[in-house]
Each structure stands twice: as structure tokens, then as C-alpha cells.
MIBA-233123 format. One record per residue (C-alpha): x, y, z; residue in three letters. Coordinates in steps of 0.001 Angstrom, whole numbers. Example, Ala and Ser with C-alpha at 12.3 -4.5 7.8 and 13.67 -1.06 7.14 Angstrom:
BEGIN
ATOM,px,py,pz,residu
ATOM,12300,-4500,7800,ALA
ATOM,13670,-1060,7140,SER
END
This chain:
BEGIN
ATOM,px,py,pz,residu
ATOM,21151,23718,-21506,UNK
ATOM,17435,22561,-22184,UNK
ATOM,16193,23362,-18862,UNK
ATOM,12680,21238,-19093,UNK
ATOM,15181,18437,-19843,UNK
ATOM,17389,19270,-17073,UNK
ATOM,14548,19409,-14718,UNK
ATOM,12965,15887,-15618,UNK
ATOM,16395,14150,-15318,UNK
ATOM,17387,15917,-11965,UNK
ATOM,13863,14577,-10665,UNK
ATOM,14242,10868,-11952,UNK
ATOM,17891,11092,-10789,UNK
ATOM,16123,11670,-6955,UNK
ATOM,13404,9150,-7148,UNK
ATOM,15600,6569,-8845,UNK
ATOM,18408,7347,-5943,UNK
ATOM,20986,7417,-8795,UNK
ATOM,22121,8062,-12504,UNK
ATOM,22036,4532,-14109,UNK
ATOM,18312,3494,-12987,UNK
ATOM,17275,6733,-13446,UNK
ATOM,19035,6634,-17127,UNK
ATOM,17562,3409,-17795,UNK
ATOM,13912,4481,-17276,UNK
ATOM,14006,7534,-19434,UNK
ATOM,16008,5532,-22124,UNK
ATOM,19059,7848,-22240,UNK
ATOM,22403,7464,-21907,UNK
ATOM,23467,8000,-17881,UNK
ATOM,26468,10273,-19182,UNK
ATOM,23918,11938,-20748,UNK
ATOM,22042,12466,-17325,UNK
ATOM,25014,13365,-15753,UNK
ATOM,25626,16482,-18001,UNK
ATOM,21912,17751,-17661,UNK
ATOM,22201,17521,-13828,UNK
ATOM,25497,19093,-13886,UNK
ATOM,24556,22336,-15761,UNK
ATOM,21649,22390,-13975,UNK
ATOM,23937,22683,-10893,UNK
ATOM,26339,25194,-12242,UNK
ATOM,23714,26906,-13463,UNK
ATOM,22267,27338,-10418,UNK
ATOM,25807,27500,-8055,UNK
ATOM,24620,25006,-5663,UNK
ATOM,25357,21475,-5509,UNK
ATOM,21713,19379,-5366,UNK
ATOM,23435,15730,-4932,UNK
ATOM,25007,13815,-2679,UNK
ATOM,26720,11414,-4912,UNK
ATOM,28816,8628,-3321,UNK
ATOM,29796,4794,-4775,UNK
ATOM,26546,3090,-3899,UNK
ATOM,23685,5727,-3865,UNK
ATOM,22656,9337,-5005,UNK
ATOM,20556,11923,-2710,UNK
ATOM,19574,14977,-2703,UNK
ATOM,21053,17927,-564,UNK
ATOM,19201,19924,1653,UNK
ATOM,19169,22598,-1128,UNK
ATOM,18069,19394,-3698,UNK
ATOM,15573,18522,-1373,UNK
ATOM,13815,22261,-1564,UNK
ATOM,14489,22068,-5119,UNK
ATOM,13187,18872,-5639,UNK
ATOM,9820,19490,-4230,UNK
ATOM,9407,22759,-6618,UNK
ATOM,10573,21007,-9968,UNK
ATOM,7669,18363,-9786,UNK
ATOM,5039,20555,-8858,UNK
ATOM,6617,22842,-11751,UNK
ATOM,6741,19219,-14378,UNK
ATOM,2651,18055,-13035,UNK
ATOM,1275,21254,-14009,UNK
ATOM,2990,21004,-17298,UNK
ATOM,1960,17841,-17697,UNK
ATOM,-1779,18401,-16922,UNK
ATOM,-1572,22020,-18947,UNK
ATOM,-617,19482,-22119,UNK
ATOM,-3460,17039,-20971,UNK
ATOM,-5865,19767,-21037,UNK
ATOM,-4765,21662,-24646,UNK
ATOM,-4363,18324,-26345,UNK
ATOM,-8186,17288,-25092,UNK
ATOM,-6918,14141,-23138,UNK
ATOM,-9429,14548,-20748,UNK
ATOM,-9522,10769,-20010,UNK
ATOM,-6900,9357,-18084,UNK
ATOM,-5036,7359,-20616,UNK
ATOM,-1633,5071,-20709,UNK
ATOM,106,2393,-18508,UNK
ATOM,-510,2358,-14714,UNK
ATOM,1569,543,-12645,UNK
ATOM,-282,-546,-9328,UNK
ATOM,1581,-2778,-6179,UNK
ATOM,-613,-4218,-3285,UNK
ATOM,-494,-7347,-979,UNK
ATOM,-1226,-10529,-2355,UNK
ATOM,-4638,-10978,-519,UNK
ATOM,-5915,-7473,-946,UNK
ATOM,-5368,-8164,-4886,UNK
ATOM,-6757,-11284,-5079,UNK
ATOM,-9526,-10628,-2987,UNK
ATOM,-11131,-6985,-3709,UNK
ATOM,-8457,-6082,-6774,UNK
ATOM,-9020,-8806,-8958,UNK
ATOM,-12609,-9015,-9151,UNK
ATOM,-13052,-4941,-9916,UNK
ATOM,-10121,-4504,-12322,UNK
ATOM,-11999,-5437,-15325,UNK
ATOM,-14866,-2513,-14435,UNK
ATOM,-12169,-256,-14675,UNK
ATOM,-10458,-892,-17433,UNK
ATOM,-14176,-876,-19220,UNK
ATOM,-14687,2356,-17880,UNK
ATOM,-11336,3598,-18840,UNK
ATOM,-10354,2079,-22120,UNK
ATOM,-7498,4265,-22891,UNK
ATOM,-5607,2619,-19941,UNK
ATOM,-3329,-169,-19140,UNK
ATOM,-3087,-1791,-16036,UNK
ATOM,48,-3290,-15154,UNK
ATOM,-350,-5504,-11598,UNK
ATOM,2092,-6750,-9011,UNK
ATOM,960,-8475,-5917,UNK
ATOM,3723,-8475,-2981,UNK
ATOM,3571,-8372,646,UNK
ATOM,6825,-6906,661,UNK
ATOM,6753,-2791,807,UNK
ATOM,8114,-1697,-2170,UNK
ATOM,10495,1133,-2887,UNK
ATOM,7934,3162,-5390,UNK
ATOM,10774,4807,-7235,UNK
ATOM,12906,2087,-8029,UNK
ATOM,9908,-43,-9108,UNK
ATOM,8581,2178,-11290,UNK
ATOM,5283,2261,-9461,UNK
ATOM,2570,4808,-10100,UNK
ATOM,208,3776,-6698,UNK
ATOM,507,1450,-4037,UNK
ATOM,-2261,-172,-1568,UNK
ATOM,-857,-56,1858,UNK
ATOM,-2200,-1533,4570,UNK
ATOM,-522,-619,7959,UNK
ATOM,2016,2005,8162,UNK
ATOM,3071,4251,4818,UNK
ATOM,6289,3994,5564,UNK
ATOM,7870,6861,3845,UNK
ATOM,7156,10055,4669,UNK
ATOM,7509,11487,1627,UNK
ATOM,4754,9516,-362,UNK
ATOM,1513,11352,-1176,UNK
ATOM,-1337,9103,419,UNK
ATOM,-4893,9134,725,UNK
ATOM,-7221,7087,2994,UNK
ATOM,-9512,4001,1040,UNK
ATOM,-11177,2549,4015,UNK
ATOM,-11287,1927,7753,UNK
ATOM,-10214,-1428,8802,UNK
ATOM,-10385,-3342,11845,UNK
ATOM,-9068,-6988,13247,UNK
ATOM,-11928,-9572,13683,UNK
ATOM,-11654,-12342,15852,UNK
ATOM,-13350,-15324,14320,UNK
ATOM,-13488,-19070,14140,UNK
ATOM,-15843,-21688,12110,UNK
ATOM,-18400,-23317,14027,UNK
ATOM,-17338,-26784,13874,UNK
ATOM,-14242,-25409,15856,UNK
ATOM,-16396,-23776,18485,UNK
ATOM,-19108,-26734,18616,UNK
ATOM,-15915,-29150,19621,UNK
ATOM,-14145,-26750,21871,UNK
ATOM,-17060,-24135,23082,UNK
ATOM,-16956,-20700,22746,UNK
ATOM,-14290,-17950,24521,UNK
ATOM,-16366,-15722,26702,UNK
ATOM,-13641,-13408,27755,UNK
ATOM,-9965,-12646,26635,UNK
ATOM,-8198,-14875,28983,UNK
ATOM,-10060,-18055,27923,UNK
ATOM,-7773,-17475,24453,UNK
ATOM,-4923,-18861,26192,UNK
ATOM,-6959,-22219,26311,UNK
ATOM,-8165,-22477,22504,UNK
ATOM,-6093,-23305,19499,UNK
ATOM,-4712,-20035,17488,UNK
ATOM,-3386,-19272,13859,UNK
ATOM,-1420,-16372,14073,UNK
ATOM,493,-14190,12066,UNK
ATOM,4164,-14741,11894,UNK
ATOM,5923,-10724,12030,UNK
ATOM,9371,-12093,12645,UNK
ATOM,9418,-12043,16246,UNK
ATOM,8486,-14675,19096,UNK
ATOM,6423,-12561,20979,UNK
ATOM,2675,-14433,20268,UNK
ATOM,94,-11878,22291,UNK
ATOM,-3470,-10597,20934,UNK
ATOM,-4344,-6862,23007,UNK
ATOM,-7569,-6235,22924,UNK
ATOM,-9606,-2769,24366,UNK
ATOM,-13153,-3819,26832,UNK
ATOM,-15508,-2824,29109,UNK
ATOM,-12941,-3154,31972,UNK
ATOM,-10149,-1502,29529,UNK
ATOM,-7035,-3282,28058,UNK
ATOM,-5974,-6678,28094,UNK
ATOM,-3066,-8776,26652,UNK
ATOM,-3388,-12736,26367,UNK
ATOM,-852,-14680,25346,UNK
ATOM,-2045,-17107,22805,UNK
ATOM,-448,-20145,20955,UNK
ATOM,-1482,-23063,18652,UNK
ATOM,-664,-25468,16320,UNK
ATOM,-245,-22665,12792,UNK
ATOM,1794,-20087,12359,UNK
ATOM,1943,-18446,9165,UNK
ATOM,3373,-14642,7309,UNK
ATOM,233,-15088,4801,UNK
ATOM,-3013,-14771,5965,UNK
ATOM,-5129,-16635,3195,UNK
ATOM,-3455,-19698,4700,UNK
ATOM,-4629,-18999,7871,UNK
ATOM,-8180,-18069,6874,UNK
ATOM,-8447,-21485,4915,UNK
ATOM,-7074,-23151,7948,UNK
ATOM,-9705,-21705,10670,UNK
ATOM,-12356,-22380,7976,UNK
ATOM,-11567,-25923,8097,UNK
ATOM,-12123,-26416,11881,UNK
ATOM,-8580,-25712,12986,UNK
ATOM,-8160,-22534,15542,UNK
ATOM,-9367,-18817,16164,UNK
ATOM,-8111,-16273,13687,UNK
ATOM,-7437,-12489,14401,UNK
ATOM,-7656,-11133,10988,UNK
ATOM,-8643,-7541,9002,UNK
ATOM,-12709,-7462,8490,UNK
ATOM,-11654,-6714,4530,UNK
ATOM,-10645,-10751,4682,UNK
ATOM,-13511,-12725,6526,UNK
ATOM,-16276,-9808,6124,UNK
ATOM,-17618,-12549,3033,UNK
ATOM,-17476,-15644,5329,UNK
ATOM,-19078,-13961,8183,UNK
ATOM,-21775,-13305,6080,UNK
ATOM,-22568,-16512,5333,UNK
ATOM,-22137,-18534,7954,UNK
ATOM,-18622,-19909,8014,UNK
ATOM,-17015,-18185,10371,UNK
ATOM,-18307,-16683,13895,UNK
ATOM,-17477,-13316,15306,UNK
ATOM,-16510,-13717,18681,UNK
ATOM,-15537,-11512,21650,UNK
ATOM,-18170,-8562,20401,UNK
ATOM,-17883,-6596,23396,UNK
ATOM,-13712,-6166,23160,UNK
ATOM,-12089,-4325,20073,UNK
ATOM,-8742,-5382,19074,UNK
ATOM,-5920,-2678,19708,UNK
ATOM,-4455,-1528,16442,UNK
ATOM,-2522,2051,15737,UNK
ATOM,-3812,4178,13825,UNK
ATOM,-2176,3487,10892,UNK
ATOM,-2990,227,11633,UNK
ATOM,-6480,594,11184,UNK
ATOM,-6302,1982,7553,UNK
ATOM,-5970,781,3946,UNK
ATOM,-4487,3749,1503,UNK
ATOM,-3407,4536,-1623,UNK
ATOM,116,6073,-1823,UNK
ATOM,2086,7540,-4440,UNK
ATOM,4992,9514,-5020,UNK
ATOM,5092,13181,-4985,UNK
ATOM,5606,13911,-8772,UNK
ATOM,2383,11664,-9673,UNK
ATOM,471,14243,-8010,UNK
ATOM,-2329,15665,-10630,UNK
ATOM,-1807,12541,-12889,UNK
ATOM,-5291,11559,-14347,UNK
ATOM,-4370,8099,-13995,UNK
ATOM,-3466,7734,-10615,UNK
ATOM,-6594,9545,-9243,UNK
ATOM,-8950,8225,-10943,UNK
ATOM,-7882,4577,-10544,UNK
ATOM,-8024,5735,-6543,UNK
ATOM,-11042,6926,-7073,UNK
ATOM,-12904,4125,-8221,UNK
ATOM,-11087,1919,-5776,UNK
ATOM,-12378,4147,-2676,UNK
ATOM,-15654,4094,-4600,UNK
ATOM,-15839,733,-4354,UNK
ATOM,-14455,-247,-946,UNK
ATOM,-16733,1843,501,UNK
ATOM,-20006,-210,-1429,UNK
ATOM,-18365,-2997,6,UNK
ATOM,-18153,-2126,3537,UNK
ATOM,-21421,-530,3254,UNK
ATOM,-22844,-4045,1660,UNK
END
């Protein structure tokens, strides 16, 4: 048994959550895969898969094994990078974040990156649907909100924080909310999350308060919104990250300074996460690292 080999398929074979995939992406034969994880377990005398019909996971001793075998595979792979002088990160990264977040702060920063890092490849998807990083071959993901899964590696960007906002010609026709409670009387573009519950919370001087708000757009993107409330028609409760540029000039208000919308704690975050056995690639952190680099200019800007 080649037990490097044995090792890398076993680990593909748990991040993939089966033999074909996993097969697939290494360009073997999934017999093939099958063999190397079986000697691996009779080698061993334990069984590290759960293998039914529809999905493969590891056991609890697969799980302990698991997490040793890719530390075990990144320092082999960063012991070659270092003998064979590849001291710049090099090769195809494949990146996943929400459509707005791409087109907004991604976009314009990719091609400083790739400038910087010549060696590299940068292979985009834009989604607002959380992807499963294993089965989409993903190297690093932009989250904003809750991670998710528990086992992803992630690391904090930036701070963000809801704005409440709305153009002026909006707030010249229909005045300007002094409190909370006056919400219930404007027009509002909110965020469809798949339920029909349509409240704002907000934290104040006299502590929390929940308004129920309503009006005439309701929408799962928030672009759509933002060009709709720049265009006269409602009050928008959106990230800073998406009408920081519009606040700045002029076309959209900040209202309600004095009250902080509530938001979790992983809420109020954007991160980078990425699977266990990327951990130590030269890709991954420095592509995070020039992303955090540059968030932070912006927010500071």
C-alpha cells in the first residue's frame, strides 16, 4: 500500500462525502479509491467510513483520523513549497462569495492581485447560496452572516453593521423618521428571508425596540433594493459595506443615528472560510490577506 496515496484519497473521500466525486477530482478511477481506503482500513483495524447508498462519512475514529492526515498532507505540502523555492503562492484558486460583495468590493481589487501575484489563477463564482466547499471544489469562501459549518477554518475580514438609509427626494416628500415607531408609517424595501415575519429591531437610548414595517418592495437581492431606495422609493436597512459609497456622496441619508440595528454576532461579520486541509496553503492566505488588507482601507476611507 502507498500510504501518502492512501492518505490523500481517504481525505478527498471525507470532504467529497463519497468515492465517485472524490474519484473524479483526483482523476482516478473510484475502484481505485476504494482499494486505497480499504487497506488503509485494514491496515489500521478500524473502520473510518460510514458508507451507505447515498452518502459517505467518517466514523468517530475517521473523524480523529481525519483531522491528523491533513495536518500530516499541509506540512508536506508546504515542506515541498519551501525545498522547491515556490515561495510565491502559485496555481488556481477557487474563490465563492455573494453576488453583491463580488461585484461591489471583489471585482474592482481582483486585478491588483493577480498583478501582485502572477503565478496565480483566479477562478470566481458569485452565489448567494452557501455553498458546500467540498463538493464545489472551493479553496475560500466570503461569508457574510453565520459560517455555517463548524468545521471550516475561518478568519474575520471586517466588522459590519446594518444602516438605515433613504435618498433625499424620499425624505423631502415624506419627512424624516425621528424615532423607531414612525417606520411603521414610511414606505420600506426589505429583504425577503423566506418568512412573513417583516420587523426591523433596533438597540437605543431607552433600549430595544421592534417595529413592524411594510411597503411596496420586497426583494432576496439587495442591489435591487439599493437601486430602488436610490430612486425615491422607501427606507432601506442594509450592511454599511453596500451604501457606505452613496452615503458619501450624497445619495442616500443615514437616519435614526442614535439607535443601532440588532444583529448577532455573526451577523455583524464578513469572513473568509476554508476547509481544514487548505490550512498553510500559500494561496489561500495570501489572497485573505490582501482582501482584509483592503477592506480595512476601505472602511478606514
Amino acid at each position: 500500500m502507498d500510504k501518502l496515496a492512501a492518505l490523500t484519497a481517504f481525505v478527498r473521500v471525507v470532504e467529497a462525502q463519497g468515492f465517485a466525486p472524490a474519484a473524479r477530482r483526483l482523476g482516478l478511477a473510484t475502484s481505485s479509491l476504494t482499494r486505497q481506503v480499504d487497506a488503509l482500513e485494514s491496515e489500521l483495524r478500524a473502520p473510518l467510513l460510514n458508507r451507505t447508498t447515498r452518502r459517505v462519512t467518517p466514523t468517530e475514529a475517521g473523524r480523529l483520523y481525519y483531522a491528523r492526515a491533513v495536518r500530516l498532507l499541509d506540512d508536506l505540502a508546504a515542506a515541498d513549497d519551501e525545498i522547491s523555492g515556490h515561495v510565491a503562492p502559485y496555481g488556481t484558486l477557487n474563490i465563492s462569495a455573494p453576488v453583491a460583495f463580488g461585484r461591489r468590493y471583489l471585482a474592482p481589487i481582483l486585478p491588483e492581485f493577480v498583478r501582485q501575484c502572477p503565478a496565480m489563477t483566479l477562478d470566481v463564482s458569485l452565489s448567494d447560496t452557501v455553498v458546500d466547499l467540498a463538493a464545489a471544489d472551493i479553496d475560500v469562501a466570503i461569508r457574510i452572516g453565520p459560517v455555517g459549518n463548524t468545521s471550516l477554518v475561518a478568519r474575520q475580514l471586517v466588522p459590519q453593521r446594518r444602516v438605515l438609509c433613504a435618498a433625499p427626494s424620499y425624505l423631502a416628500e415624506r419627512g424624516v423618521p425621528a424615532a423607531p415607531g414612525d417606520l411603521s408609517a414610511h414606505d420600506c424595501l426589505t429583504l425577503a428571508h423566506g418568512d412573513s415575519r417583516r420587523s426591523w429591531r433596533f438597540d437605543g437610548p431607552g433600549g430595544p425596540v421592534e417595529v413592524e414595517v411594510a411597503g411596496p418592495l420586497r426583494s432576496d437581492n439587495s442591489e435591487l433594493l439599493l437601486t430602488a431606495a436610490l430612486a425615491g422609493a422607501g427606507v432601506i436597512l442594509l450592511p454599511d459595506w453596500l451604501v457606505t459609497e452613496d452615503l458619501r456622496a450624497g445619495r442616500l441619508t443615514e437616519l435614526l443615528r442614535d439607535f443601532t440595528a440588532e444583529q448577532t454576532q455573526s451577523e455583524g461579520e464578513i469572513r473568509a472560510v476554508w476547509l481544514a486541509n487548505r490550512r498553510g496553503s500559500l494561496k489561500v492566505s495570501a489572497f485573505v490577506s490582501f482582501v482584509s488588507s483592503k477592506l480595512q482601507a476601505t472602511r478606514e476611507g
